[in-house]
PLY file of the C-alpha trace (Angstrom):
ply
format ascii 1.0
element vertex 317
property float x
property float y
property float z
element edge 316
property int vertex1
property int vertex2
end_header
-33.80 -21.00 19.38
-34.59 -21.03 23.07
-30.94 -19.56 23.64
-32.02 -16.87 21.55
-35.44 -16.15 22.67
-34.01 -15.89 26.49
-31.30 -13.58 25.43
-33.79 -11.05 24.00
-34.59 -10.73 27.76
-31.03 -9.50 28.63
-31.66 -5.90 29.16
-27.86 -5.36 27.88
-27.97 -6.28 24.44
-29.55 -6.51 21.03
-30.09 -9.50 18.83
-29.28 -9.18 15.43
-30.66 -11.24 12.58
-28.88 -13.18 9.66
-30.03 -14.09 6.57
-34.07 -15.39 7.77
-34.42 -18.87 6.52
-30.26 -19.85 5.79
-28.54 -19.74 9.05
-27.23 -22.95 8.86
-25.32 -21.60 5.75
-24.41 -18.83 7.44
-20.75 -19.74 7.05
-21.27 -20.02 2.99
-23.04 -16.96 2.77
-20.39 -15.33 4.13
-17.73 -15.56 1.51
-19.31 -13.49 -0.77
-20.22 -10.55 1.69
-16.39 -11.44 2.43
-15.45 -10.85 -0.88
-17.43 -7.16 -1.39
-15.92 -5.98 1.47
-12.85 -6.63 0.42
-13.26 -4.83 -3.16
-15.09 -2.02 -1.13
-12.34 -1.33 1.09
-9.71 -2.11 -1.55
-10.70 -0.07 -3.73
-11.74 2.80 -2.08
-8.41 2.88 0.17
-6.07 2.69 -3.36
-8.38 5.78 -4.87
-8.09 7.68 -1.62
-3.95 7.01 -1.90
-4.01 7.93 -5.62
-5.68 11.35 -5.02
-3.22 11.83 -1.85
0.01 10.99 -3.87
-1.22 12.39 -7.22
-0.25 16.14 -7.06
-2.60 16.70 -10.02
-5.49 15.23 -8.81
-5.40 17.94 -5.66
-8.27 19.29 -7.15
-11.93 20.16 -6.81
-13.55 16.89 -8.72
-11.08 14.32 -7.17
-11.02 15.86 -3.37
-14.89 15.55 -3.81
-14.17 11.88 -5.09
-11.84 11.44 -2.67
-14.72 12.56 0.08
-16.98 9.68 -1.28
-14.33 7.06 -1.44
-13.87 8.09 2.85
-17.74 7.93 3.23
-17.70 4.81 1.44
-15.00 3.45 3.60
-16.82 4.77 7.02
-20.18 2.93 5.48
-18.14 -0.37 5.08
-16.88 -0.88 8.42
-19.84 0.38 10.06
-21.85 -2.88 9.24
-18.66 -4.94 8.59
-17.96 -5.85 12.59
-21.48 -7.15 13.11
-22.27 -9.12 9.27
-19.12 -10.79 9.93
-19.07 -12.06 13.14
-22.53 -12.79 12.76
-22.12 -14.97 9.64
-19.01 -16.00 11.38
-19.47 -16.74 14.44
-23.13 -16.86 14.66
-22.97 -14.16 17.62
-25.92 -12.60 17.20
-25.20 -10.12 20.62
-24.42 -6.09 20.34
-24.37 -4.14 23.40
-27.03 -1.36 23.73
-24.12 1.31 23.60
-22.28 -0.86 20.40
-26.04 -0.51 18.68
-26.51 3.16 19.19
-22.84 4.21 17.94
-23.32 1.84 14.58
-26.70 3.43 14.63
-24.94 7.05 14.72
-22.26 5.87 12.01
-24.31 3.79 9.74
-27.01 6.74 9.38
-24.29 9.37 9.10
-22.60 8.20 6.56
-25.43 7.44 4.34
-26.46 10.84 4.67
-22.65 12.06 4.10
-22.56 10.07 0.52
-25.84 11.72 -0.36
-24.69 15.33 0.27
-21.11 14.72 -1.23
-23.12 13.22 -4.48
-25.04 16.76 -4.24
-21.26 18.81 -4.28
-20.52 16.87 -6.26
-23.38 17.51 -8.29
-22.88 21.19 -7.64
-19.18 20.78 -8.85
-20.16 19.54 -12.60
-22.81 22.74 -12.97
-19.90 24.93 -12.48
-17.44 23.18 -14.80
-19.69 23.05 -17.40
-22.03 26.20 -17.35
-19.28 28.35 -15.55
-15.77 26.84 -16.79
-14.40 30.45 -16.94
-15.34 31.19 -13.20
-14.29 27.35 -12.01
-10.88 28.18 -10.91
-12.75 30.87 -9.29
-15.69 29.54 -7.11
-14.60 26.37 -6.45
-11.02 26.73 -5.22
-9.81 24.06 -2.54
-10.07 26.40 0.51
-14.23 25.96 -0.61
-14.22 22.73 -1.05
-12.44 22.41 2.42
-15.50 24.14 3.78
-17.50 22.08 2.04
-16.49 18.49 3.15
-16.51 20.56 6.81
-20.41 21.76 6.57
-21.48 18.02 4.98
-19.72 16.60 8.33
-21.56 19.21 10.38
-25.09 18.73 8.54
-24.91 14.77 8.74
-23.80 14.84 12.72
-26.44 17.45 13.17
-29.11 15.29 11.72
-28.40 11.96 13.02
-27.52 13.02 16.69
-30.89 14.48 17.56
-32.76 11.11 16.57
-30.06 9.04 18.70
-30.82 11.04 21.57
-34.63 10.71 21.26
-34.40 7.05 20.55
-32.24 6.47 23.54
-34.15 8.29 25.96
-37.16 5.35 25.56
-37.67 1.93 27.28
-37.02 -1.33 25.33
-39.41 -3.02 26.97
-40.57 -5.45 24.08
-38.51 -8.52 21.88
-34.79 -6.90 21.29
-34.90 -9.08 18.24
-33.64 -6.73 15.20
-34.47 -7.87 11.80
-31.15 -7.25 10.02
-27.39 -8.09 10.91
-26.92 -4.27 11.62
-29.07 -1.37 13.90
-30.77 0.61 12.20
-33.00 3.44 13.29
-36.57 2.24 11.50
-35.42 -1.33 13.08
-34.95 -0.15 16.25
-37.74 1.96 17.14
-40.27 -0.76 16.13
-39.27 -2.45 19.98
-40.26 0.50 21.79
-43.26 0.51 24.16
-43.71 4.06 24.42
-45.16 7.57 22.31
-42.52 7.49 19.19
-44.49 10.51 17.35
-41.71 13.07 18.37
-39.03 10.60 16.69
-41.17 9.42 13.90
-41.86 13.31 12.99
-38.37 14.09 13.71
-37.16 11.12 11.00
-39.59 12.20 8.37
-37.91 16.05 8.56
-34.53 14.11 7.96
-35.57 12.14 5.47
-37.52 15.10 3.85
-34.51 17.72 4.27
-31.39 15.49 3.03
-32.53 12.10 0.97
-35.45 14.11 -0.72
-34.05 17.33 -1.05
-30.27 16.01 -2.43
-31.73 14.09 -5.73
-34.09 16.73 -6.25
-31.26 19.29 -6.11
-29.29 16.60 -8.18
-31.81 16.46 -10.88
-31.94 20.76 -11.02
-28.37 20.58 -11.38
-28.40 18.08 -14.38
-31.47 20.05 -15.91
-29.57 23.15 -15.75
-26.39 21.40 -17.38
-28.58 19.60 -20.62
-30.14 23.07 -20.88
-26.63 24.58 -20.99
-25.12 21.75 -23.41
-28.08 21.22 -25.98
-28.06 25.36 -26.52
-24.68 26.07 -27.23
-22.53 23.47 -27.75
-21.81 21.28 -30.96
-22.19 17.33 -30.82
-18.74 16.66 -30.00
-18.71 18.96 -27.15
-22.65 17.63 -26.12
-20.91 14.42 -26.23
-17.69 15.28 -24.34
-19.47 17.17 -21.53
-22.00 14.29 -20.91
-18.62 11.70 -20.96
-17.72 14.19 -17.84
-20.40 13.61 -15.86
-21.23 9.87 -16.55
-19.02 8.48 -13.51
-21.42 10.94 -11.63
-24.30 9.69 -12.74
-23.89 6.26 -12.02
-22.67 7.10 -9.01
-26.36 8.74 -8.24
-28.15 5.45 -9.39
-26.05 3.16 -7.82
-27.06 5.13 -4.27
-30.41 6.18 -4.85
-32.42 3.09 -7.18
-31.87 0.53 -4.21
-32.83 3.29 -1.34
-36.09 3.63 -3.08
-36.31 0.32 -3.91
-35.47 -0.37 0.06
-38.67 2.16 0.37
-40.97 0.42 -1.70
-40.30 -2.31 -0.58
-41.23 -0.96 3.52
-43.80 0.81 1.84
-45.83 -1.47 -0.33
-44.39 -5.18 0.50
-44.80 -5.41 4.08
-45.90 -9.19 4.31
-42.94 -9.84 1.92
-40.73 -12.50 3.41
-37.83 -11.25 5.60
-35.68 -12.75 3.21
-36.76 -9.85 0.45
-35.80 -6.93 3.23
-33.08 -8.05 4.29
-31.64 -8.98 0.75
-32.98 -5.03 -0.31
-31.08 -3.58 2.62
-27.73 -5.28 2.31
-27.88 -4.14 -1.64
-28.52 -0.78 -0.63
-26.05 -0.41 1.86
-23.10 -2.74 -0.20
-23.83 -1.73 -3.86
-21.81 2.01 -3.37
-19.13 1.15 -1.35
-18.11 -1.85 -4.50
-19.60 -0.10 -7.03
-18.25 3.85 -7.03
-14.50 2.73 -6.73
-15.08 0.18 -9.92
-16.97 3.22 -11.60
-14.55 5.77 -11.30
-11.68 3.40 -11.94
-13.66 2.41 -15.15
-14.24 5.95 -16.43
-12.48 8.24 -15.00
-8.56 7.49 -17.03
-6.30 9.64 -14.25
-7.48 7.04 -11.72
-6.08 4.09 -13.34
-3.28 6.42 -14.73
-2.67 7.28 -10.82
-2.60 3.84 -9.90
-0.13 2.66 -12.50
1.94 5.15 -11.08
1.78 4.37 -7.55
2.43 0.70 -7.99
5.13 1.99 -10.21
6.72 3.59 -7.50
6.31 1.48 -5.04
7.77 -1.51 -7.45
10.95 1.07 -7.93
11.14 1.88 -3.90
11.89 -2.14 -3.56
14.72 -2.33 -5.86
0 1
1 2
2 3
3 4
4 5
5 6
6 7
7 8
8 9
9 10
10 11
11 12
12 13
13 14
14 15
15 16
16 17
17 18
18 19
19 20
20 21
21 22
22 23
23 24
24 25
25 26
26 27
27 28
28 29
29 30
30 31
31 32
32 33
33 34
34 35
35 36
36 37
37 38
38 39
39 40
40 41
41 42
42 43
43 44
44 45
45 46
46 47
47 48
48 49
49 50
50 51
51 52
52 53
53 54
54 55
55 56
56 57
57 58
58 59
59 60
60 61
61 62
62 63
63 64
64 65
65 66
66 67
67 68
68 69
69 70
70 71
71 72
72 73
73 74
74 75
75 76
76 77
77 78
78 79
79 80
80 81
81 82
82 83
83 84
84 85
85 86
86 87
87 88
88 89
89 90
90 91
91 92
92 93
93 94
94 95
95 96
96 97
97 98
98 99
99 100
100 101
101 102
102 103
103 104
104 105
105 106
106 107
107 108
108 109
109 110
110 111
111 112
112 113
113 114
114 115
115 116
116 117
117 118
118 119
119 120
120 121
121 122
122 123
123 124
124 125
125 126
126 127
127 128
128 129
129 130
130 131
131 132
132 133
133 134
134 135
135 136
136 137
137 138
138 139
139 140
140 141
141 142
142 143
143 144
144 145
145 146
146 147
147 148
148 149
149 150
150 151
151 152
152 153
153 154
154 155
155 156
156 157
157 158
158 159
159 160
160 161
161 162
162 163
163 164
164 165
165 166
166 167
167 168
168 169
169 170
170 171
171 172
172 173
173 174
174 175
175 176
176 177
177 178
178 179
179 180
180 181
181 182
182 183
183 184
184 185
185 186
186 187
187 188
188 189
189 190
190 191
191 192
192 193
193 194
194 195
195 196
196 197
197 198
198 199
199 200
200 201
201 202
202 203
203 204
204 205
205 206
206 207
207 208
208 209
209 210
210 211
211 212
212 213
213 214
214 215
215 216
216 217
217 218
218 219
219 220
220 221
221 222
222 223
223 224
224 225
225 226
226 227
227 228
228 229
229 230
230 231
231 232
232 233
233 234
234 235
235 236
236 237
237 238
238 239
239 240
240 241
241 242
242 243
243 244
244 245
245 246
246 247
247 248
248 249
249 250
250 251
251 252
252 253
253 254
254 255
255 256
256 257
257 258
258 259
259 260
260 261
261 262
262 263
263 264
264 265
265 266
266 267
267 268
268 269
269 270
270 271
271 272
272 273
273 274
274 275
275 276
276 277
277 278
278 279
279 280
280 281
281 282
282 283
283 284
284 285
285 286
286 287
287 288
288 289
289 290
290 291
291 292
292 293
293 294
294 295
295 296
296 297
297 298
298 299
299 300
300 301
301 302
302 303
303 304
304 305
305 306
306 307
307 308
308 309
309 310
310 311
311 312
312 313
313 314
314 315
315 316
């Protein structure tokens, strides 16, 4: 402990945080956060090859699934460097520069996989309110654009905050409370007026993880309006089949972040253990669970992986 407490000193580095309470199972603990990150970069990697290889899946729905299995990927090993080696290792140091660039990546691509959940979103209005103007409006050159303005929108949002955050002294403990930097964690240890950032967060908050499930909802409201007043059962039935991978896609991102806000909100004097448990779910649960979803039920993705490992078992012989 007194290693730890004189390293918080070291104007150099950070000090992240395990799991409060089990450190010396650190080691343990480790072989399940081993395990998700396996299935989270195994399975995003074979639906990202699938889509790549599959010359009938180059379109609209699976290049915007193929955009949230590379989010997914970037969200992995942006927290997989420090968990591990952390649980590992028990090296609990990151270098002020190391912090801010996870900070930058880890924020990014959280707000990436909200606005490609809002294309996609977007993308199962048109299919199913529009189907004769699909071919139409969403052709791959707009999607192209697409993926390129939800890069441009997430950099655009997260640099500003990095750049405000960096510009103020760490004068105080450099003791983060989670295995990872994030910004709400980090601006805590600032001794200095954080109202520009704080006002600045609550825009970004406000303009992408408020405004995307409200926009998310419209869509859906729009598409149960268009399905319950024109189509028979089967086709209700069909149409809602279509957009069930989506759907559970959009609660498997957005129940733990407001659970992860409730939980800052209203449990404050809950142990560490309770935050730090909420904030691993909510940054682990899409990366496993959206490759396992779409696998599940969507059939051309294990119908694309059949044939890959099909091919690959007939380029050995």
């Amino acid at each position: 402990m007194s290693e730890v407490m004189n390293t918080t000193q070291d104007p150099f580095y950070f000090i992240l945080t395990g799991i409060p309470g089990f450190e010396a199972y650190h080691i343990w603990i480790s072989i399940p956060f081993c395990c998700l990150y396996t299935i989270s970069i195994t399975g995003n990697t074979t639906i990202l090859a699938v889509i790549c290889t599959e010359p009938s899946l180059l379109q609209p729905m699976y290049l915007f699934l193929s955009m949230l299995a590379l989010t997914d990927l970037g969200l992995t090993l942006s927290t997989l460097p420090t968990v591990m080696q952390l649980l590992w290792f028990n090296n609990q140091k990151i270098s002020f520069e190391g912090c801010f660039a996870q900070f930058f990546f880890l924020h990014s691509f959280s707000i990436m996989e909200s606005s490609v959940l809002l294309a996609m979103s977007f993308d199962r209005y048109v299919a199913i309110c529009r189907p004769l103007h699909y071919a139409t409006v969403l052709t791959n050159s707009v999607v192209g654009k697409t993926g390129l303005a939800i890069l441009c929108r997430c950099v655009l949002a997260v640099l500003p905050s990095l750049f405000l955050l960096k510009r103020l002294p760490f004068c105080r403990s450099h003791l983060l409370s989670h295995s990872y930097c994030l910004h709400q964690d980090m601006i805590r240890l600032v001794c200095a007026d954080t109202r520009v950032n704080n006002w600045y967060a609550f825009a970004v908050v406000l303009l992408t993880i408020v405004m995307d499930p409200l926009l998310i909802v419209l869509s859906y409201t729009l598409i149960l309006k268009s399905i319950l007043g024109t189509a028979s059962r089967t086709e209700r039935l069909r149409a809602l089949n279509n957009c069930l991978s989506h759907m559970l896609a959009v609660l498997v991102l957005y129940v733990p972040m407001v659970g992860v806000s409730m939980t800052h909100r209203f449990a404050k004097h809950a142990p560490p253990l309770v935050h730090v448990i909420m904030a691993n779910i909510y940054l682990l649960a899409p990366p496993v669970m959206n490759p396992i979803i779409y696998s599940v039920k969507t059939k051309q993705i294990p119908q694309g992986i059949f044939h890959l490992i099909s091919q690959r078992n007939t380029h050995l012989r």
